[in-house]
Every structure is written in C-alpha cells, then in structure tokens.
C-alpha positions, 0 to 999 in steps of 0.5 A: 617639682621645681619650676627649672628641671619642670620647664626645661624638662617641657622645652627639651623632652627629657625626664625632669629627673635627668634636668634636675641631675644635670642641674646639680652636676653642672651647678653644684646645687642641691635639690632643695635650692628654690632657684637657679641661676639663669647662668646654670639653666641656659647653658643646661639647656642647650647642652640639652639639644635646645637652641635659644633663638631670641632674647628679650631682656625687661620687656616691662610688660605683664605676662599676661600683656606680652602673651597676648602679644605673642599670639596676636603675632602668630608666635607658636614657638616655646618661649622660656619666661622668668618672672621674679625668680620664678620660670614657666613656658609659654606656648600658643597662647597658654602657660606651661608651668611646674603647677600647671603642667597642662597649661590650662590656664591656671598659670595665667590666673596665678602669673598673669600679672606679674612682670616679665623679666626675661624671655628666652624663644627655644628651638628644639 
C-alpha cells in the first residue's frame, strides 16, 4: 500500500481502497504514482471529514527530534508528517506508517533521522 491512501486512510478511517479512488478521481493519477502532491491530499483529506488545525512548514528538525517534542508537550493529537516525498502519521509518541501500521516503533528506527518538511495536525 502507498504511503498517501495508507496515511489518510489512518487519520480519517476510511478503507485505503476508497482514498486511493478519491485520490485517482480528484488527481488524475494512476495507482502506480509513488507520490502525490500535497496539493492533491490535503484537500482529499478534508473532503474526507478531516480538519487540518496547525500547520508547520520546515521545522528543520529530525522526525525523531520533533516527536520527542510532541510528547514532551502532551500533544496526543494525529499529525500528517512529510518527509522527502514520503508521508507518515504520528500519534502519542509513535509513528504510523504505511510499513508499519502498528506504530511499533519500526517507522521511527527507518525515518527517525530524516528531516521533516512539512507537518499538518488533523482533527477528526
């Protein structure tokens, strides 16, 4: 499964088969397209019933480094994270991500050192 239809499939609890529909009706893009624009999936995913509520744009932090800062803030809310073409979710202190759906800690290991380049909070 893709990293997008994976992600906002997590953040709005709709089958990833029906994001990845939406995806390719609203984008024009085939199933086999590795990324999708954040100008296709943001707007996807608040016709999907999900509410951005904060924005971070270049936080020039690791993923790891801006997780820890979540949590040491009590943030428990979802947050869409992008990382070079790449899109996870985070979540109380864990990483949700199309390889690891559990947020086992997998992702963290895998992404923990990448930058974050955009972050997007989402309200259900």
């Amino acid at each position: 499964m893709k990293c997008v239809p994976f992600a906002l499939s997590y953040l709005t609890g709709k089958p990833a088969d029906d994001v990845m529909a939406s995806l390719q009706e609203d984008g024009g893009f085939s199933s086999r397209k590795l990324c999708f624009p954040r100008s296709v999936y943001i707007p996807l995913l608040e016709k999907l019933g999900a509410k951005i509520t904060a924005r971070v744009v270049s936080p020039r932090m690791t993923v790891k480094r801006w997780a820890a800062l979540r949590a040491l803030h009590g943030d428990r809310a979802p947050w869409l994270i992008r990382i070079s073409g790449h899109v996870m979710v985070y979540r109380d202190g864990a990483l949700y991500d199309n390889g690891d759906p559990s947020g086992t800690g997998k992702a963290m290991e895998q992404s923990g050192k990448c930058r974050v380049t955009h972050a997007w909070q989402v309200a259900a």
